[in-house]
C-alpha positions as CSV (number, residue, x, y, z in Angstrom):
1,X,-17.3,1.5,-1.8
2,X,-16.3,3.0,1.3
3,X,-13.8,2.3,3.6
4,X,-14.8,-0.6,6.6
5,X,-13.0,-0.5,10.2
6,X,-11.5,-4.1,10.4
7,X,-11.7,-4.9,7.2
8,X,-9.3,-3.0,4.8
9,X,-5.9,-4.5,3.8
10,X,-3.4,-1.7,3.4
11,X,0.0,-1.5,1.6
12,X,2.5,0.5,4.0
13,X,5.3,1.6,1.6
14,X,7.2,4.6,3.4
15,X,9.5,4.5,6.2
16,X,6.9,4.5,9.6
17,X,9.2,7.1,11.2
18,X,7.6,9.4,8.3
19,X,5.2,11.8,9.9
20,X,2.8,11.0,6.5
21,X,3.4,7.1,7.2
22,X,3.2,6.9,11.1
23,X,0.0,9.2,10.9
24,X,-1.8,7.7,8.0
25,X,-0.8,3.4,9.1
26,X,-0.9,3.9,12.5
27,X,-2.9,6.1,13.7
28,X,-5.7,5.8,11.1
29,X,-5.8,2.6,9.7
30,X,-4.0,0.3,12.5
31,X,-6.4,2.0,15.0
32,X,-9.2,1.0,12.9
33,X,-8.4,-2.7,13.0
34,X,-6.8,-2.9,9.4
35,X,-4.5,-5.2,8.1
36,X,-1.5,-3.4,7.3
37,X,1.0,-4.7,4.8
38,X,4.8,-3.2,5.9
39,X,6.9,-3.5,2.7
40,X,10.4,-3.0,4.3
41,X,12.4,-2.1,1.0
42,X,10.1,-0.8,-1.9
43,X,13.2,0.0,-3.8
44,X,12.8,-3.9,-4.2
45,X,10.6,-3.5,-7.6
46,X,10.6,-7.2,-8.1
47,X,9.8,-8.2,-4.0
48,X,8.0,-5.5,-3.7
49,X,5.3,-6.0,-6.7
50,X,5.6,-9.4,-6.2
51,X,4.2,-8.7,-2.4
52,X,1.2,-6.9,-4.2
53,X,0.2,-9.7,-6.2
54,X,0.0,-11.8,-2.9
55,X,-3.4,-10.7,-2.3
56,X,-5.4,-7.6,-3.3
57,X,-5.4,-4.3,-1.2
58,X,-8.0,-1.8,-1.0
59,X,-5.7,1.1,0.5
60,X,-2.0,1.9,-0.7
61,X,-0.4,5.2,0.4
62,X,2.9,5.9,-1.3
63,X,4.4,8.8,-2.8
64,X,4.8,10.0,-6.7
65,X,8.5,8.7,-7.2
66,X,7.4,5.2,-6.2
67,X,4.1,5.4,-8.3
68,X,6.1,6.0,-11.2
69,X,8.9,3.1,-10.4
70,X,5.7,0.9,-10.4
71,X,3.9,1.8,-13.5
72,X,7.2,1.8,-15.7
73,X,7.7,-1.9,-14.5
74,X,5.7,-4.7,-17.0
75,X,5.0,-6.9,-13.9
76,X,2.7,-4.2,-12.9
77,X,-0.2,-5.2,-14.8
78,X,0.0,-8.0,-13.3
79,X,-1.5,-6.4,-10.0
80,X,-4.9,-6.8,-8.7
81,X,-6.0,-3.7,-7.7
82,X,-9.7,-4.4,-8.3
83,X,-11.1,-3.8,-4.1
84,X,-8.7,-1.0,-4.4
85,X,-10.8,2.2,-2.6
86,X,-8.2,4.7,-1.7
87,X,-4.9,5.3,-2.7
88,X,-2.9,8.3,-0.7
89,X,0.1,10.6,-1.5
């Protein structure tokens, strides 16, 4: 599936003042009418996978050392990513 301007929900998990973050949430994916998901803490495993069972995403951007704090946690399988299209790092 490919991506749709204005409809994509997006999981913003790095700090916007990160040149990756601000670039990739704002400037791409805010400018194209997405819905953008800030998760203020994602050292918060619990909140923070708990905010990703909320409703599925079809774009998370992270970086590898939260990947792997999320797929050494068991609540993790408990995540929908099935509209999941792109997933950035």
């Amino acid at each position: 599936n490919s991506l749709r301007e204005g409809e994509e929900t997006v999981i913003a998990a790095l700090p916007l003042y990160h040149i990756f973050a601000l670039t990739v949430n704002l400037m791409i994916f805010a400018n194209t009418g997405s819905k953008i998901i800030l998760i203020t803490n994602p050292r918060d495993m619990k909140r923070f996978i708990g905010e990703l069972k909320k409703e599925p995403i079809s774009v998370f951007i992270g970086v590898n050392t939260l990947f792997n704090a999320m797929v050494n946690r068991p609540d993790f399988a408990e995540v929908d990513f099935s509209r999941l299209k792109l997933t950035l790092g």
